[in-house]
N, C-alpha and C positions, 0 to 999 in steps of 0.2 A: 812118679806120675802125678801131674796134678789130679786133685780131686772134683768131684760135680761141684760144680753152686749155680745154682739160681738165683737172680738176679733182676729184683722187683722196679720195676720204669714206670713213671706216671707220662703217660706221652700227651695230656694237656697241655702239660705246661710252659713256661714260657713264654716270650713274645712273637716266637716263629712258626708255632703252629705244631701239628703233629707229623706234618712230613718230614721236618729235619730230624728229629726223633727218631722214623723211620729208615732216614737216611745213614743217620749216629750207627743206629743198630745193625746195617751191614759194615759199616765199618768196622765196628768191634767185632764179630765173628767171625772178620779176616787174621785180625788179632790175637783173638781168646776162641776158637775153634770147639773148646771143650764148653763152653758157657752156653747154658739157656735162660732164654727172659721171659720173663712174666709182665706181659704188658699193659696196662690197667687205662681206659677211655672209652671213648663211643663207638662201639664197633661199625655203625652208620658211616664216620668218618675213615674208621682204623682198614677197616677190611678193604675195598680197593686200594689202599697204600701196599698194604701186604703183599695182595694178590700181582700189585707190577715191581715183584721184589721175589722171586722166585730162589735166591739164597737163601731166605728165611726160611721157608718150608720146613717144615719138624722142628725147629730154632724156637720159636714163639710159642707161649700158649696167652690167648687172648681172653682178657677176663671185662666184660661190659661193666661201665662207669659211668652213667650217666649224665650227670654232673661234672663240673672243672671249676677250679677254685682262681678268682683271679686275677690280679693284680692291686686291686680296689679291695678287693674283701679284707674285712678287720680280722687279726687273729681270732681275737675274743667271740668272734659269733661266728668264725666258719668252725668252730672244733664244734659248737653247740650244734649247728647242722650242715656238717659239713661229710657227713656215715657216708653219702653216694658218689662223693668228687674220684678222681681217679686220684688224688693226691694220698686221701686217706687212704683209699683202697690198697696202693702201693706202700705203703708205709703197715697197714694192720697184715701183709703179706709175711715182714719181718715178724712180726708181732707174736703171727703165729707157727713161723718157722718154716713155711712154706718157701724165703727168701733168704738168700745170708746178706743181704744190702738191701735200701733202697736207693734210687735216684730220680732227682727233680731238678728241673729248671724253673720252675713257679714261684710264687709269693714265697718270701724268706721267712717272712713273719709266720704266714700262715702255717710255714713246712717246721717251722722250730716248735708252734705251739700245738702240732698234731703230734710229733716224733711224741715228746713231752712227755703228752698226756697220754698217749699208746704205748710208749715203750720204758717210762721211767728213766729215772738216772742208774747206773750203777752204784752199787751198796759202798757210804761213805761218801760218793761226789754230792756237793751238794747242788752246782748248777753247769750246766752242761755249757761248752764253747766252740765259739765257729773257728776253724783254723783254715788259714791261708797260705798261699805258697807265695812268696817273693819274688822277681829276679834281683839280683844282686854286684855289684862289683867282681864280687869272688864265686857265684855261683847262685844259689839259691837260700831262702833262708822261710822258718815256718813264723808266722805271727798267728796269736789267739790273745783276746778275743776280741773278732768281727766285728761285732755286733748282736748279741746275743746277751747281753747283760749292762745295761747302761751302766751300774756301778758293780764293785768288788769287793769283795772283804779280804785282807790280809791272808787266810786258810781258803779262798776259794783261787786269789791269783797263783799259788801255791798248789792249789788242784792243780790250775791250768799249765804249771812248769811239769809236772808230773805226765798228762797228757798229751804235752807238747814233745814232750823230748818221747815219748813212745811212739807219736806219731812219725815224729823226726828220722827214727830209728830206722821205721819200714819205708818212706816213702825217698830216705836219702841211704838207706842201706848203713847206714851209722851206728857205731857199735854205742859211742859216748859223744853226743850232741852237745855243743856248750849253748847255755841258758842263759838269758838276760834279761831282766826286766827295764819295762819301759819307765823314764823317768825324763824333769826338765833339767837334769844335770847328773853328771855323774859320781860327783862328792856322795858321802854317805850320807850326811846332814841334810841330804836336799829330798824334796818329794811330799807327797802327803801319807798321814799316819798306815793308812794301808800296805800304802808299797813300801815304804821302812821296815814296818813289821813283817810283812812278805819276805823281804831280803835276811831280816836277823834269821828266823826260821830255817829259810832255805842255807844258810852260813851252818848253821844250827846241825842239820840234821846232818844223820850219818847215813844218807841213802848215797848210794853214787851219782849223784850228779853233779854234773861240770858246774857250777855257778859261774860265771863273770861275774854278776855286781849289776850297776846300774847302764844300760845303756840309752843313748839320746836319739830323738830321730834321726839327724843323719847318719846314725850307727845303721842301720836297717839295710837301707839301699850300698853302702859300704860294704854289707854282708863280715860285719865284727861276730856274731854270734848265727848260731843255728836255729835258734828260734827265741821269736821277743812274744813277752809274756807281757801282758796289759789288760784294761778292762773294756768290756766291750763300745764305751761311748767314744774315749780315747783311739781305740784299733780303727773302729768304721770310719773316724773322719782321718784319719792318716790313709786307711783304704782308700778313699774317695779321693782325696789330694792327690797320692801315686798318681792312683788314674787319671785322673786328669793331668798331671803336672807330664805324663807321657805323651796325652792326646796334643797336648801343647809344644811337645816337644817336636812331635810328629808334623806339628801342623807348619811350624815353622820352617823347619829343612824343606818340607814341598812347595812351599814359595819359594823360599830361598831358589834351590834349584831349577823353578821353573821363570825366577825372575829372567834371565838372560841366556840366550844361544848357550855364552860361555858356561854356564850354570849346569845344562840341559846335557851339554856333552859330556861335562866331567860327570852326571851322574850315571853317563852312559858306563867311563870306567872303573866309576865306584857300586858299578850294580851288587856285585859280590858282599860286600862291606855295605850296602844298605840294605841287604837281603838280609844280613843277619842282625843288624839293627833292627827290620822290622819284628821278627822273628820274634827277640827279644821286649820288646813292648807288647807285643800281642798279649791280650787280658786271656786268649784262649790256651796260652803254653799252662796255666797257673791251673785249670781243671776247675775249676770253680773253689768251693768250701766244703769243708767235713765238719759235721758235727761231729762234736767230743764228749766224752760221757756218760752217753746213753745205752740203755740195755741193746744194742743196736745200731747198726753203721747209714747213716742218712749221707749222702752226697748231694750237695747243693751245687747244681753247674749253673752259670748265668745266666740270667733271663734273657739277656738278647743273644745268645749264642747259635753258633751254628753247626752242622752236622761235624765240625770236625773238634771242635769244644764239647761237646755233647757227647762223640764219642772216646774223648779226653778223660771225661768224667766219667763214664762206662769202666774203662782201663784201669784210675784211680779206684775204684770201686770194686774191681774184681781184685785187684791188689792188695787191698787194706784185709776184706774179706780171707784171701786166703794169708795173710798175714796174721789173723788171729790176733788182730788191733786191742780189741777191750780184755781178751785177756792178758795181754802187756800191760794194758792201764791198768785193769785190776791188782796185778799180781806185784806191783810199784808201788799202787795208794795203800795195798797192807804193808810194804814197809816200811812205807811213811807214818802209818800208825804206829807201828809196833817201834821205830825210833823217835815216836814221840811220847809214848808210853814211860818206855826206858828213860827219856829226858825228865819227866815229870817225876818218877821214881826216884829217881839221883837225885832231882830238887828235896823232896820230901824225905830222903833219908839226910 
């Protein structure tokens, strides 16, 4: 039998309001039956959304927020006063155990330097990372990091192959995830000092993990490995390009198709085969982001999303949660330590 969790929601946030939100959350309790949510915003706004949503009844407990953190706000000064926003609320819910997740669709910035500062890293990570979902030629594949750390050090990219492939594990059901770090070529010789030293390491150690080596961007969308490991200035503008290089894709087949009759018919017979084209471009199949790291499981779903990405990121969230995520991270980054110990030991004897 599954177990209780409670399930911390900032329903500020976003670009769509707090009714999608609402909306998210019947979805998901069609799905996860056993979950309750802790909803964190203005009950002035919250409470008629509820009340013409009569599934929710005993589902919800509503906690007043007065405050929403948003869009505009600088990290740096909403953590400084930022105690009333529903963002923190939602996030200090985990904090204090009243939550086994939280979820936001809000300022990314904002939400990574509240998680942070509320919930620490895990003992030994030194900085936490946003991890993504791909589609892919062959299926799906995880990239870290988003955008959460403009640069890396060799021992934190290395964090992030550790938490990428645990991630990897639950969210692909994968027993052994093959690893790749990002690079401008695949030779050994090529790259900067970082991700060399990343790669000897990960060669190095005796932890089970798959290593591939180096892979290129168009290894990504190929879906050559199960998750690319990068740093987060690198990740977010390959993110941004995806996306965009789909919206581009998309934009072109719908003229295309609508340039002529003959165009227009044949998408009639190609509905099928563009249903799952669309499908597959959809930024909302991906769930948004998971912060990695932290004492704590933060889902970041997308700012412009809608009730069915929202409640995407719900699912991801009760998932990870009863997956018992950071203790998979944890119980990996000690034997990464403990076979780097061993290595240092063998050098000095």
């Amino acid at each position: 039998m599954t177990r209780e969790l409670t399930v911390s929601v900032d329903a500020m946030g976003g670009d769509a309001g707090p009714g999608v939100v609402v909306a998210a959350l019947v979805r998901a309790i069609e799905r996860h039956p056993e979950i309750h949510f802790l909803l964190h915003g203005d009950d002035v706004v919250l409470n008629p959304l509820l009340a013409a949503q009569p599934r929710l009844k005993g589902r919800i407990t509503l906690r007043h927020a007065p405050e929403r953190v948003t869009m505009e706000d600088k990290p740096s000064q909403i953590v400084r006063r930022g105690q009333n926003t529903s963002m923190w609320r939602a996030i200090e819910s985990v904090k204090k155990g009243e939550a086994g997740v939280a979820v936001s669709a809000g300022n990314t910035g904002a939400l990574m330097a509240m998680s942070l500062f509320q919930l620490r890293t895990i003992e030994g990570i030194a900085r936490p990372a946003i991890a993504s979902i791909w589609p892919t030629m062959r299926g799906r594949t995880v990239v870290l990091d988003v955008g959460a750390n403009v640069s890396a050090t060799a021992e934190q990219l290395v964090d992030f192959a550790v938490m990428g492939e645990a991630y990897a594990q639950v969210v692909f059901n994968m027993e052994r995830p093959i690893i790749g770090l990002l690079n401008v070529g695949s030779e050994e010789q090529k790259g900067n000092d970082a991700v060399r030293a990343a790669a000897a390491i990960l060669r190095s150690s005796k932890l089970p993990i798959a290593f591939h080596g180096f892979v290129e961007g168009n290894d990504i969308t190929e879906g050559l490995v199960d998750v690319v490991v990068t740093d987060g200035f690198t990740g977010n503008i390959a993110l941004k390009t995806a996306e965009g290089a789909a919206k581009l894709v998309s934009g072109y087949l719908r003229r295309a198709l609508k340039r002529s009759l003959l165009g227009t018919i044949g998408a009639v017979f190609a509905a099928g085969a563009l249903g799952t084209l669309k499908r597959n471009l959809d930024p909302r199949a991906s769930a948004g982001g998971v912060f990695l790291g932290l004492n704590g499981i933060v889902v970041k779903a997308h700012g412009g999303t809608d009730e069915i990405g929202f409640s995407g990121a719900l699912s991801l969230a009760v998932d990870l949660a009863h997956a018992d995520l950071n203790a998979r991270i944890t119980a990996d980054h000690r034997k990464l330590d403990g076979a780097s110990q061993e290595q240092e030991q063998a050098a000095l004897t």
